[in-house]
C-alpha positions in Angstrom: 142.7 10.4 371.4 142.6 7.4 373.6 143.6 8.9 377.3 144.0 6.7 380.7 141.7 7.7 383.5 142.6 9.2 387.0 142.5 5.6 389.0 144.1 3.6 385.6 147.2 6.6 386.4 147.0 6.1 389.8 147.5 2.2 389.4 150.6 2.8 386.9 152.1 4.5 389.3 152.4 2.4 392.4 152.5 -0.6 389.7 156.1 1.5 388.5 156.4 2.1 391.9 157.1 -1.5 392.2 160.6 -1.9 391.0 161.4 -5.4 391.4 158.0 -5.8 389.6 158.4 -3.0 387.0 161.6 -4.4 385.7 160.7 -7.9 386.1 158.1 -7.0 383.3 160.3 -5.3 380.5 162.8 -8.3 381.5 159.5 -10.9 380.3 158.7 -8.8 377.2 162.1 -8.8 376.1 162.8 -12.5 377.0 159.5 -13.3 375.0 160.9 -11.5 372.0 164.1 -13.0 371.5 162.3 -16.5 371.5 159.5 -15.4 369.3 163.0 -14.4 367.2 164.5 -18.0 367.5 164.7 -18.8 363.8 167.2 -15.2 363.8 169.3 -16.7 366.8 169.3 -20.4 366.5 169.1 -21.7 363.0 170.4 -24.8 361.2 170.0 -22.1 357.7 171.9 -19.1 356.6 170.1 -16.3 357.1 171.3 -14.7 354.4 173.3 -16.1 351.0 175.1 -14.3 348.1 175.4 -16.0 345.5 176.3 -14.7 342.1 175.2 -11.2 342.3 171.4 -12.4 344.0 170.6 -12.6 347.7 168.7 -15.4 348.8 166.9 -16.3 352.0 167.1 -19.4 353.4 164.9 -19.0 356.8 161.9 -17.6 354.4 162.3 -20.2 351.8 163.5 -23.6 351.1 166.2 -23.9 348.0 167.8 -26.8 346.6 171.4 -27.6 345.7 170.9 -27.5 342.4 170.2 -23.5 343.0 173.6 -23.2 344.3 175.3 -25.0 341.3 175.4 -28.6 342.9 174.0 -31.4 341.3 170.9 -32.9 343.7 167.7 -32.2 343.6 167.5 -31.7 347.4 167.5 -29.1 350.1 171.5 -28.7 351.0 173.1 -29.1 353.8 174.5 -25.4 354.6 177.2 -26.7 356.9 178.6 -28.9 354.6 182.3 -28.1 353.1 181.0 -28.9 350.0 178.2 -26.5 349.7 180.9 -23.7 351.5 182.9 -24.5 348.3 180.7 -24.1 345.4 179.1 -20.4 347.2 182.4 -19.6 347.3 183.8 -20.7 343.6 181.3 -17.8 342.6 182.2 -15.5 345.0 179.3 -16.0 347.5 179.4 -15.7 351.2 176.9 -16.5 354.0 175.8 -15.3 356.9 174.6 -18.0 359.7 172.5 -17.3 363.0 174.8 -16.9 366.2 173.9 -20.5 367.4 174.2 -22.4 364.3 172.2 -25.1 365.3 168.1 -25.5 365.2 166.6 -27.4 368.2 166.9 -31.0 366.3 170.0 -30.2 364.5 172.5 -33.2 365.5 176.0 -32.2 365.6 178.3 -34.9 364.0 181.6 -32.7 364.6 181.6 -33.7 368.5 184.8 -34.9 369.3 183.1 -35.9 373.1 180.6 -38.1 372.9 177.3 -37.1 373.9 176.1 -35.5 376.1 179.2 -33.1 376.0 180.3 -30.3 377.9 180.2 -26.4 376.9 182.6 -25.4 374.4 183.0 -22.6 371.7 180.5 -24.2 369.5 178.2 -25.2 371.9 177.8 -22.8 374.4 175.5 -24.9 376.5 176.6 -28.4 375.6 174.7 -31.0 374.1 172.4 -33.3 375.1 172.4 -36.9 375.0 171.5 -36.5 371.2 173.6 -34.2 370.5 171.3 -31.6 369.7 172.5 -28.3 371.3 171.0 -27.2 374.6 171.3 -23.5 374.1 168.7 -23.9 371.1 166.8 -26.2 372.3 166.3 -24.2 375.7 165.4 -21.3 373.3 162.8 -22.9 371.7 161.5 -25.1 374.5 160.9 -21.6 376.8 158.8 -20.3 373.3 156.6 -22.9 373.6 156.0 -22.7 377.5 155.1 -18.9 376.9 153.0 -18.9 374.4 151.1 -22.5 375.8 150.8 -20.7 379.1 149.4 -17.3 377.2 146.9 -18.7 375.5 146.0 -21.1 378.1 145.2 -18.1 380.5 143.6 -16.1 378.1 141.2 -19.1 377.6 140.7 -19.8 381.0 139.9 -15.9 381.9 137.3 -15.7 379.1 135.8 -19.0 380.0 136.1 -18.3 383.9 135.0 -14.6 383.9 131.8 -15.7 381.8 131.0 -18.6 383.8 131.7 -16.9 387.4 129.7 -13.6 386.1 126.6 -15.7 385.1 126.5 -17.2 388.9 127.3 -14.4 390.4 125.0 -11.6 388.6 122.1 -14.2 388.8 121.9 -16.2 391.5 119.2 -18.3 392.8 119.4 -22.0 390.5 121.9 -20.6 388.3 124.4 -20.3 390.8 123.3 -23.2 392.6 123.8 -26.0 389.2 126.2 -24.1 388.5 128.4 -24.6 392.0 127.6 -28.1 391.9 128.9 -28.7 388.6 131.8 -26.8 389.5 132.7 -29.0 392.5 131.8 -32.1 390.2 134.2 -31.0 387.6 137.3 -30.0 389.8 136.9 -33.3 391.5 138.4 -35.1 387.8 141.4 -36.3 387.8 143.2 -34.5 385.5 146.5 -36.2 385.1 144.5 -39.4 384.9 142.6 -38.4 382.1 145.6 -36.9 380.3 147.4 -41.1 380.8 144.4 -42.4 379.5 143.7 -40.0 376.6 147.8 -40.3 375.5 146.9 -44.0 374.8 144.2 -42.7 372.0 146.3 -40.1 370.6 149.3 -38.6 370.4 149.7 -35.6 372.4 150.8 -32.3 371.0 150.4 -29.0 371.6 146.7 -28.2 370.9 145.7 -31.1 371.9 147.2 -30.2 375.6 146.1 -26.7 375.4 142.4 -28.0 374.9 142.8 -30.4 377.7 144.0 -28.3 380.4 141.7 -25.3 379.2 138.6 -27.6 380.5 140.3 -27.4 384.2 142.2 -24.6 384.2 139.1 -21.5 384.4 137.9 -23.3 387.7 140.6 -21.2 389.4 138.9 -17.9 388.6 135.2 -18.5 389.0 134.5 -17.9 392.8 136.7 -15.4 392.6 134.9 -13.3 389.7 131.7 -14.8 391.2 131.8 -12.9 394.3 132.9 -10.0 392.8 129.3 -9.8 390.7 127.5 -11.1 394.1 128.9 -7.8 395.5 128.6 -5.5 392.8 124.9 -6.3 391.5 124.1 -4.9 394.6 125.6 -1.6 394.2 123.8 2.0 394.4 124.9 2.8 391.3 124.3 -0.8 389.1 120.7 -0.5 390.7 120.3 3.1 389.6 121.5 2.0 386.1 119.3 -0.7 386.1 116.3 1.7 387.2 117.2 3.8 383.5 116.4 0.7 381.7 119.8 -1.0 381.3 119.4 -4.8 379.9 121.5 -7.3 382.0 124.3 -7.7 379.6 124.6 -4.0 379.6 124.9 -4.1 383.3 127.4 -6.6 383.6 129.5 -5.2 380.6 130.1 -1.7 381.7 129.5 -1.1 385.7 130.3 -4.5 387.6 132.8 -6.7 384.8 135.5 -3.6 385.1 135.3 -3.7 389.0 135.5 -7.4 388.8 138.4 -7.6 386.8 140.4 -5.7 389.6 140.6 -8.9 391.6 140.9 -11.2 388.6 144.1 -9.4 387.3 146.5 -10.1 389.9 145.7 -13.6 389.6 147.0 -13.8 386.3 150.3 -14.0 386.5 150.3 -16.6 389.0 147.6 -18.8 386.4 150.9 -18.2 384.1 153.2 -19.5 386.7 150.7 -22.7 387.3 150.7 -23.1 383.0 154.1 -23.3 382.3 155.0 -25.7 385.7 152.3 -27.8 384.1 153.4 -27.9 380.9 157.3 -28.9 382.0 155.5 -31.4 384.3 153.6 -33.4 381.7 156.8 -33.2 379.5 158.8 -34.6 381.8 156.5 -37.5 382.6 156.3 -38.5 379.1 153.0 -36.9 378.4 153.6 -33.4 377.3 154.7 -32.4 373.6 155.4 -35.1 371.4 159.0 -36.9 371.2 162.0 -34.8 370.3 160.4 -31.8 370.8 162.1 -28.7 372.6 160.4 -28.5 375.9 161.9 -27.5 379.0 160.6 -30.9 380.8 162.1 -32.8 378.1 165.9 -31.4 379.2 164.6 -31.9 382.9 164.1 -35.6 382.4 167.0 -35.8 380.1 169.1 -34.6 383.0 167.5 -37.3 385.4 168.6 -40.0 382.9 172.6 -38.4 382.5 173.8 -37.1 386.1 177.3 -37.1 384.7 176.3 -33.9 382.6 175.4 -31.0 384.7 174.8 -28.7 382.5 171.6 -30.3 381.7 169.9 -30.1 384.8 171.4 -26.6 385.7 170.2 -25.0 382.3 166.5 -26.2 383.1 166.8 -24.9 386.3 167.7 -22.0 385.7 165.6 -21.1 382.7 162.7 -22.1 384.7 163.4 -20.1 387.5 164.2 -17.2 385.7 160.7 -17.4 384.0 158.5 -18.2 387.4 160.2 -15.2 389.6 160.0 -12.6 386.7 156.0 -13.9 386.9 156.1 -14.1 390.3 157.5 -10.5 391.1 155.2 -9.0 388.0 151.8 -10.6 389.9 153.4 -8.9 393.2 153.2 -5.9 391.5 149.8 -6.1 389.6 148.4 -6.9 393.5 149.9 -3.7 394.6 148.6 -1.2 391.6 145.0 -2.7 392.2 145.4 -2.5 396.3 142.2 -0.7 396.9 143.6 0.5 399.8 146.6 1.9 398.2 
């Protein structure tokens, strides 16, 4: 049975001990749920339809009218009085998400024009396409997680391997290696990304793959100096007196030591992710057009300073995001304090 060690306890506790951080974490978790559950909370679809004795599923699979007794060949439009009316002739019901709206659902019932304020329908008002906020904020702060996620699990691999092979090494492998380093965080990386969007159409692998050349630069020195120290080490040297290759070496003494330093720098390479990734959306070269984004809302508050609500959603979904990261990589820094 799989059991933490004394120190792993030891840095649960003072990472629990950590309130602020502690709470902040089950807040992210829970955040990162509901939008991983956006289809369930903002959806366009039914979730659920009865119709003549049979349930159907309309998040989980497309239907056509003619399914429903109507006479087109075509995917209905659920929030259409005339689709209500023939579930209903047969007894039907359905059951919509809470926010009946998916990020690029248009509503045509406005009676404001767009952008428009709050209301009962649209709890955070619509933007100037009249696509409602509240979804697209949803779905937008999704795809800023899960970019930033993966963006910092591909930089830690790429930068732990890289600053492990300088560091464990040495001699001309740490010295090419520092040089191209330098040479490669001296490329301007917004410049590239203007001059590549000319080519092709950004989306979002095509970002992820771009920033994921840069973005491991940040933890090299700082796992390199950890293997400088730890190659060093009474017991790596005693290990490596018994026979141990190198990749054995780096594996099970001096990588698990390392990655004390390189943890607390992860939720702060999260933090740098998803400020990226609303920054390049809301110069125009993020996600593709009409995509949910968090930048996207940003800019479109820029262009409508007459709606508020715009500008004060973004803000505060962004906030919200950054100080839960913020006071979660406060708290990783404390549990891995060596002097704690």
């Amino acid at each position: 049975m799989f059991e933490f060690s004394p120190q792993s306890k030891r840095r649960m506790t003072h990472f629990k001990a950590n309130r602020r951080g502690w709470w902040s974490l089950w807040i992210f978790i829970l955040l990162l749920l509901i939008c991983l559950c956006g289809e369930l909370i903002a959806n366009d679809r039914p979730l659920i339809i009865s119709y003549q004795g049979h349930l159907y599923y309309p998040t989980l699979h497309q239907y056509l009218e003619t399914d429903f007794g109507g006479e087109l060949p075509f995917e209905p439009d659920y929030a259409s009085d005339y689709v209500h009316q023939l579930i209903a002739a047969k007894g039907g019901w359905m059951l919509f998400a809470p926010i009946p709206f998916s990020d690029d659902t248009v509503n045509y019932d406005l009676k404001e024009p767009s952008p428009s304020p709050p209301s009962a329908r649209n709890w955070l008002g619509t933007d100037d396409q009249a696509r409602d906020v509240m979804a697209r904020v949803l779905f937008g702060t999704r795809v800023s997680i899960l970019f930033a996620l993966a963006l910092t699990l591909i930089s830690t691999v790429i930068g732990v391997f890289a600053g492990a092979i300088q560091g464990y090494y040495g001699g001309l492998a740490d010295l090419i290696g520092q040089r191209l380093q330098e040479i490669w965080s001296g490329l301007p990386v917004l410049y590239l990304l203007i001059i590549l969007s000319g080519f092709v159409e950004p989306n979002f692998w095509w970002l992820l793959g771009i920033m994921a050349l840069f973005s491991w630069l940040a933890l090299v020195d700082v796992v390199r100096a950890e293997f400088l120290r730890g190659r060093n080490l009474e017991y790596v040297k005693a290990a490596r007196a018994l026979g141990l290759t190198d990749s054995a070496l780096m594996l099970r003494h001096i990588l698990p030591n390392a990655m004390t330093s390189t943890l607390t720098y992860l939720p702060f390479i999260l933090t740098g992710a998803i400020a990226t990734l609303t920054a390049l959306d809301f110069l125009g070269f993020g996600m593709p057009a009409g995509s949910a984004s968090l930048g996207e809302l940003i800019g479109q508050a820029k262009r409508n300073l007459q709606a508020p609500w715009l500008g004060l959603t973004a803000f505060c979904a962004l906030a919200l995001i950054l100080s839960l990261l913020v006071f979660i990589g406060e708290a990783c820094r404390d549990a891995f304090d060596p002097r704690s």
